[in-house]
C-alpha positions in Angstrom: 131.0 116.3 90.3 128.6 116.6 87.4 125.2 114.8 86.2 126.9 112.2 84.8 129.5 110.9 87.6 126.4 111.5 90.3 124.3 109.2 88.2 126.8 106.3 88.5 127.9 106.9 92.4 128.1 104.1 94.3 130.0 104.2 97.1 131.1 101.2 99.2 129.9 100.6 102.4 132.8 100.7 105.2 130.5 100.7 108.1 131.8 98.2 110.7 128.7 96.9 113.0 127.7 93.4 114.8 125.6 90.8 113.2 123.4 89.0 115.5 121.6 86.6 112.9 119.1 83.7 114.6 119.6 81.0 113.2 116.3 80.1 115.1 113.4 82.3 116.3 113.5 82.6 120.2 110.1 80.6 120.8 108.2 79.2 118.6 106.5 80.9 115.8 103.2 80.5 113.8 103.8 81.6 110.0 100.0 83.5 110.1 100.4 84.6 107.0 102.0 83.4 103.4 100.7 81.9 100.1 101.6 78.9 98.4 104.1 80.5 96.2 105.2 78.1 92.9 103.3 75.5 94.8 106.3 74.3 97.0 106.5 70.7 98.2 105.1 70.5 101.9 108.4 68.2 102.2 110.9 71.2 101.2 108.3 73.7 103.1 109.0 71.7 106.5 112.6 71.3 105.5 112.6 75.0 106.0 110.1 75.9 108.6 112.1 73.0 111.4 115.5 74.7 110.2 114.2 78.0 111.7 111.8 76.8 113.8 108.3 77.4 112.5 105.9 75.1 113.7 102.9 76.1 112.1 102.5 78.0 108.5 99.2 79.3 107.3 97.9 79.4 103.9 95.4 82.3 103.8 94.6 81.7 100.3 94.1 77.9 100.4 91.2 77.8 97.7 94.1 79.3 95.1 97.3 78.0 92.9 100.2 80.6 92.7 102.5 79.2 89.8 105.3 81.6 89.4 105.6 83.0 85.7 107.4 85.7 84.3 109.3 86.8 87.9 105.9 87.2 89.3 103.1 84.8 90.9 99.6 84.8 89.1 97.0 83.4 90.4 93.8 81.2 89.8 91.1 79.1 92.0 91.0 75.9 92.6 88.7 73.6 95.4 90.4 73.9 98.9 90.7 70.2 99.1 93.6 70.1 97.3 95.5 72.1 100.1 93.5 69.9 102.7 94.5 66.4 100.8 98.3 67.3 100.0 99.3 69.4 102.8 97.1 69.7 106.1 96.0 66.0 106.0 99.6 64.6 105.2 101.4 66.5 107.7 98.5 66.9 110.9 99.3 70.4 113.0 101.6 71.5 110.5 99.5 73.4 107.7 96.2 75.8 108.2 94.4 77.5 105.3 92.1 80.2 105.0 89.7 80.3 102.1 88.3 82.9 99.9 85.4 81.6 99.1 83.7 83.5 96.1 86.1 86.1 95.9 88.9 83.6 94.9 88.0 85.7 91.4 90.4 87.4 88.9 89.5 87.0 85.5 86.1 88.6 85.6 85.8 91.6 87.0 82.1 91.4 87.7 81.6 90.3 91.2 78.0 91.2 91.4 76.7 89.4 88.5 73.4 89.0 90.2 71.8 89.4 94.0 72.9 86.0 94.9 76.4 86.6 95.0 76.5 87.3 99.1 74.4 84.4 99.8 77.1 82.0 97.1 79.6 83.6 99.1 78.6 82.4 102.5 77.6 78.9 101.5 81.1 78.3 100.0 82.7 79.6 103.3 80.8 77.3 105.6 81.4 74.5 102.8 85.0 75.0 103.1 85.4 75.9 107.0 83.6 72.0 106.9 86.8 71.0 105.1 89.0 72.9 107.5 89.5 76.3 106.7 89.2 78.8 109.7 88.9 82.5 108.9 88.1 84.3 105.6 90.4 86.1 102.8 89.5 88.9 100.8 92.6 90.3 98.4 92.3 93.8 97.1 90.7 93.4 93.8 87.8 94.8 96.2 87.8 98.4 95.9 90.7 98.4 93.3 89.0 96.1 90.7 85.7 94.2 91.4 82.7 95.6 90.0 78.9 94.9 89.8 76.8 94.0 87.2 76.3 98.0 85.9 80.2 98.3 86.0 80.6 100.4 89.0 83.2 100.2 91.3 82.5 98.4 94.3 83.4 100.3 97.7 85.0 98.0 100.5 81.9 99.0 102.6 79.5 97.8 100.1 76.6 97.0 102.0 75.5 94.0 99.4 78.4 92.5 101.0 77.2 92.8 104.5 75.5 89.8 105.3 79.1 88.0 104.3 81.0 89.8 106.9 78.1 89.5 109.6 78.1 85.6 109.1 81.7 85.5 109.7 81.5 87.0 113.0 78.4 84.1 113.8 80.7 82.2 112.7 83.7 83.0 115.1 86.4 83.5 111.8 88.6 86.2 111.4 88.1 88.2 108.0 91.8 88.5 106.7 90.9 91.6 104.2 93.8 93.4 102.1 92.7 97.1 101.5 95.0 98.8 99.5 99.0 98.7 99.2 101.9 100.9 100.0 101.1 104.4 99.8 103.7 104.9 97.1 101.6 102.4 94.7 98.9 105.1 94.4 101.7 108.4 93.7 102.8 109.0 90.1 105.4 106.9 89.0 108.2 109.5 89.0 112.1 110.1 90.2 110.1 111.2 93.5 108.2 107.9 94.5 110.1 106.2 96.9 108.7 102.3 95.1 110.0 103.6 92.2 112.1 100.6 91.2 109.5 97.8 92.3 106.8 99.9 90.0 109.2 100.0 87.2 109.8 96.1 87.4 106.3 95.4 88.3 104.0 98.5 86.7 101.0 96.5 87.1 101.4 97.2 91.1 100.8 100.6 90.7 97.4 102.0 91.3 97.8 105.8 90.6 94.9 107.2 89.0 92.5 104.5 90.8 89.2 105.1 91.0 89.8 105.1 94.6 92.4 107.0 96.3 94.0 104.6 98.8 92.6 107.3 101.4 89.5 106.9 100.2 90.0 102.7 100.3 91.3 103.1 104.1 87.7 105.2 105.1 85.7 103.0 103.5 87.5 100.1 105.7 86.8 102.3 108.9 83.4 102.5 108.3 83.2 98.7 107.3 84.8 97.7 110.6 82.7 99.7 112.3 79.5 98.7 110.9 80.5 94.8 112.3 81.5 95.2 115.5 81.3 91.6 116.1 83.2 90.2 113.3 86.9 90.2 114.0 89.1 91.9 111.1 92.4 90.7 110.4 94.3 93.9 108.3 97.6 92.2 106.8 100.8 94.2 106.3 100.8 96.7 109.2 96.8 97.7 108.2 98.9 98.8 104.3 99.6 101.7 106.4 103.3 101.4 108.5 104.8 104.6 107.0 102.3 105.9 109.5 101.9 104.0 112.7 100.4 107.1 114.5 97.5 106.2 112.0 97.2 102.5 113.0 97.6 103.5 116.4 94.5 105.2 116.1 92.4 102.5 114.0 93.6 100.3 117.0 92.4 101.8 119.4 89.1 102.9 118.0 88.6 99.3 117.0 89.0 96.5 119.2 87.8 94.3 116.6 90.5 94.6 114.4 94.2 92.8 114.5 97.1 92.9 112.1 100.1 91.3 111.0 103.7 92.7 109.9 103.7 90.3 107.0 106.1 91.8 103.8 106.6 95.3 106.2 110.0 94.7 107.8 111.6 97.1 105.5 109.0 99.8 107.0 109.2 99.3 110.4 112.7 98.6 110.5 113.6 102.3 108.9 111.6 103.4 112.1 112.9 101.4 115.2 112.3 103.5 117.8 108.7 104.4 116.8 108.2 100.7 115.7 109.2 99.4 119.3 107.2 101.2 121.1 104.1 100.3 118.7 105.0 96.3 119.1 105.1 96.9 122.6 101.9 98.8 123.0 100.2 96.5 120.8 101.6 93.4 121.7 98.3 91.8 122.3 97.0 92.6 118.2 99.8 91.8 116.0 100.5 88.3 114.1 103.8 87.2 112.4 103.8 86.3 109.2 106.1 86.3 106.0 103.9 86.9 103.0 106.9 85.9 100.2 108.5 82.4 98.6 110.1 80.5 101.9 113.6 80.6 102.2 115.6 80.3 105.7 117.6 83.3 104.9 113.9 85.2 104.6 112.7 84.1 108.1 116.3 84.6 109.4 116.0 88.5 108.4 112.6 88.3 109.5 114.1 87.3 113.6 116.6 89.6 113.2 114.7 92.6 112.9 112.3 91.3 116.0 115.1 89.9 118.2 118.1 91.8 117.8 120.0 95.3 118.0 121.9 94.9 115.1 121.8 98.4 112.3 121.9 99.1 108.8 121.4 95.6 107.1 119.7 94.6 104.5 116.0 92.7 103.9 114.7 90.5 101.3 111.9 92.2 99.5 108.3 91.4 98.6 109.1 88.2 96.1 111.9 87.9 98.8 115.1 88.6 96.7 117.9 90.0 98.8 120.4 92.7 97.4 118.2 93.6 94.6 115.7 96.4 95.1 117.3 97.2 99.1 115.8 101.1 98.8 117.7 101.6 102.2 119.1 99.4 105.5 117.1 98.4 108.3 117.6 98.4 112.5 116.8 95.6 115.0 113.6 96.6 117.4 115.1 93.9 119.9 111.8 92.9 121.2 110.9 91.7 125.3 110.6 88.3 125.3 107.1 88.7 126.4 106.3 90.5 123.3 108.2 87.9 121.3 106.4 85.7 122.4 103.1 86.8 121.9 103.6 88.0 118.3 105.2 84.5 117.5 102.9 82.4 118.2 100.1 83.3 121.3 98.1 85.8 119.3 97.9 83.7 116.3 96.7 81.0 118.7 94.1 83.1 120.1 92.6 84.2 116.8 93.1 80.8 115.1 91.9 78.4 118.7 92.2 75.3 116.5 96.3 76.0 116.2 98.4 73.7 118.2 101.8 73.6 118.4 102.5 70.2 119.0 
């Protein structure tokens, strides 16, 4: 077969295999982690979390707006009451929010403008944990974007940022802090980089040529978690790092200050079951569910298929949570012990959010 007729293969799938589909998670589950994509209606968010049976959904960026435009989701700040008045207020137990505070920031790249911006930082948090925020969110313009007033780079262990991440842990909040993205983001965009059809829809996800490699972005975490022993680190998406779980494994375990979520993973650990079982059930204790993408039923559904079930080689929704667009391959169920289910639902999210209650 030549060039041409190998560039337009594709075969049909004839592969015959149960589907197990929840139409409800097995126990209840906290959403720990998602956004308030194209500012959804808390009506037509509840409409979807008691069809699948979410109780609680978290918005760890509840000091932002996320309108959708041009396929993608911008986004700008805005005060944290809005969430408070129109979602958490309306509909009591349902909605939680994090807050960014100060680094709720995109349009200016100077973070540091001056030596005050810690101390701005900190009295914004407290101001909005008054309002009802409960844990911290830094995204990861820091390290990838954020600079100081001389225009260098600021490190994710930037020690002007200490006293922030030392209040927090007074404070008893976790710090939710994105460092990096998929590995792939920071390769060459070439025929070889397994993203290579997100990054060619969304180029502005790649980060190859940053001024930090992603390695260097995941050290300078280490030696930030390290240096706050007593502040409790929350590291969304697997800690960026599930194509290498052996990796997390060992953060983990060196660090018993530090949780994650499998928030906008599944396709990772579900290419990986066996490995990916045997990390949920060693780390049952430390990992939170959450969705991180537009709330759909069909989302969650896939979501509770990969934790409950056996079933193989089916497809997932991906990170603006299309299905059937960008599938790069099929995932397998990890059919998780209740116990474990249980736990990563809903009793870890508890114990790292205490004011959560499930009604």
């Amino acid at each position: 077969m030549d060039d041409v007729l190998l560039k337009d293969f594709r075969p049909t799938c004839l592969l015959k295999v149960p589907v197990r589909i929840p139409q409800k998670a097995r126990f209840p589950v906290i959403d720990a982690h998602n956004h308030l994509f194209g500012e959804l209606e808390p009506e037509r968010l509840i409409e979807v979390m008691d069809a699948v049976g979410v109780r609680v959904w978290v918005n760890v960026t509840g000091n932002t707006t996320l309108p959708l435009e041009n396929n993608t989701y911008t986004i700008a700040r805005r005060p944290i009451d809005y969430f408070v008045e129109h979602y958490m207020s309306r509909y009591p137990g349902r909605f939680v929010a994090l807050t960014m505070a100060e680094f709720a920031q995109w349009d200016d790249p100077v973070l540091l403008k001056d030596e005050g911006f810690a101390q701005r930082c900190i009295e914004r948090l407290e101001e909005d944990l008054a309002k009802g925020a409960r844990g911290l969110k830094v995204t990861k313009e820091l390290g990838l974007r954020f600079r100081d007033r001389q225009g260098n780079m600021l490190r994710v262990d930037d020690e002007r940022l200490f006293p922030i991440w030392h209040r927090a842990g007074e404070l008893g909040i976790p710090v939710l802090i994105h460092v990096g993205d998929p590995v792939a983001f920071f390769l060459p965009l070439d025929a070889q980089n397994e993203h290579y059809q997100t990054l060619r829809e969304f180029p502005g996800w790649s980060f190859a040529g940053s001024h930090f490699s992603v390695w260097e972005l995941f050290e300078q975490r280490r030696r930030l978690i390290a240096a706050h022993p007593r502040t409790t680190f929350w590291l969304p998406h697997v800690a960026n790092l599930p194509e290498d779980l052996d990796a997390v494994s060992q953060l983990l375990d060196a660090h018993p200050n530090v949780v994650i979520d499998l928030s906008a993973r599944i396709d990772e650990l579900g290419r990986q079951p066996y490995t990916a079982r045997d990390f949920f059930i060693k780390y049952q204790d430390r990992i939170l569910f959450g969705l991180d993408m537009p709330v759909s039923v069909e989302a969650y559904r896939c979501y509770f298929r990969l934790l409950e079930t056996r079933d193989e080689y089916f497809e997932y929704p991906d990170y603006i949570g299309r299905f059937g667009v960008y599938t790069r391959w099929r995932l397998y169920g990890l059919d998780l012990p209740d116990d474990v289910l249980e736990k990563v639902y809903y009793k870890n999210a508890m114990r790292l959010l205490p004011s959560i209650e499930l009604g």
